[in-house]
C-alpha positions in Angstrom: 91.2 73.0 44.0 89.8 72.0 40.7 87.4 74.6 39.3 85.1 73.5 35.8 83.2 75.6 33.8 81.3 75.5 30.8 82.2 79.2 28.9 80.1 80.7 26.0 83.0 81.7 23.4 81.1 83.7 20.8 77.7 81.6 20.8 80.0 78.2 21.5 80.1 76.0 23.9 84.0 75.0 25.8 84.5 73.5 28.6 87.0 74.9 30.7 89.5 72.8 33.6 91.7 74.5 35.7 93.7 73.1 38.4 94.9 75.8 41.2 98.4 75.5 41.3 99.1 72.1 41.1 102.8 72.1 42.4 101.9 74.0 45.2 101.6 77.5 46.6 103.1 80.0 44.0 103.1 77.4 40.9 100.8 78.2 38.2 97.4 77.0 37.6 96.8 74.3 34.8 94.3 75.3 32.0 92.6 73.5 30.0 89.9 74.7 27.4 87.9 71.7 25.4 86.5 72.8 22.1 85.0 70.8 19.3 87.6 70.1 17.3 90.8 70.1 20.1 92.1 72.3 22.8 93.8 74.9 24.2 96.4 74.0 27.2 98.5 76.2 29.3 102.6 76.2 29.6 102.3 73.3 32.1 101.5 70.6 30.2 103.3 68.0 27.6 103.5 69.6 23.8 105.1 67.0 22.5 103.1 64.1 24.4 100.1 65.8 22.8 101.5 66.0 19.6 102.8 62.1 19.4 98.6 61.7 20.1 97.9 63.9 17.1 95.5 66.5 19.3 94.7 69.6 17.7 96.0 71.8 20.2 97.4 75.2 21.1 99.4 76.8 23.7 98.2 80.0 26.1 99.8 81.7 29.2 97.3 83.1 31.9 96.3 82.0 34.8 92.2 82.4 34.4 89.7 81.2 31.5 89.0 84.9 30.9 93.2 85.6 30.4 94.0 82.3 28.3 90.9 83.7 25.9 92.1 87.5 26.0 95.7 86.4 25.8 98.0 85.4 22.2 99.2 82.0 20.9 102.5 81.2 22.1 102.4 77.8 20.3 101.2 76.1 17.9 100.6 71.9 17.0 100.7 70.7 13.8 97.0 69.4 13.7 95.9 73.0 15.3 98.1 74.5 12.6 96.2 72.4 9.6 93.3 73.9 11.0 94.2 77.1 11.0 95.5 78.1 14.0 98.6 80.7 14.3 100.6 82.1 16.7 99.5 85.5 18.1 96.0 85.3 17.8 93.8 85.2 20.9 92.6 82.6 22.6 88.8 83.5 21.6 90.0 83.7 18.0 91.6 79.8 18.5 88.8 78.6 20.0 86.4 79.6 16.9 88.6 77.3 14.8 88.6 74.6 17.3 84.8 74.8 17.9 84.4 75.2 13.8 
């Protein structure tokens, strides 16, 4: 199942993806949230492919929109990083750089 929403992150618009568990029962779900500027992407999905493009991007663990904005940076690419981005802060906190 593919589930898309359009979540209001501190007065912003992102547009949030998820796939329910794409590898099958008892994988995790695949998150993305689309900002302005770049994205924030879950554990499944390519750093360094996403990197090699230049994407502004971030990493997050959860397994809902609401947990990937509650939850910390666990990584961090080095156009995200130019913008400001650091490991540890919450995904709401990312996504006011990326939407900035």
């Amino acid at each position: 199942m593919i589930k898309t929403d359009i979540l209001n992150v501190n007065g912003k618009t992102v547009q949030g993806v998820l796939i329910q568990a794409p590898g099958g029962e008892g994988h995790p779900n695949m998150i993305v949230l689309v900002c302005e500027k770049g994205y924030i992407m879950c554990g499944y999905l390519n750093q360094e492919a996403a990197a090699n493009f230049g994407d502004a991007a971030c990493v997050i663990g959860g397994s809902s929109f609401e947990e990937i904005l509650a939850n910390p940076v666990k990584a961090v690419l080095p156009e995200a990083e130019k913008l400001g981005i650091k490991v540890g802060m919450t995904g709401a906190e990312a996504c006011d750089i990326l939407n900035g």
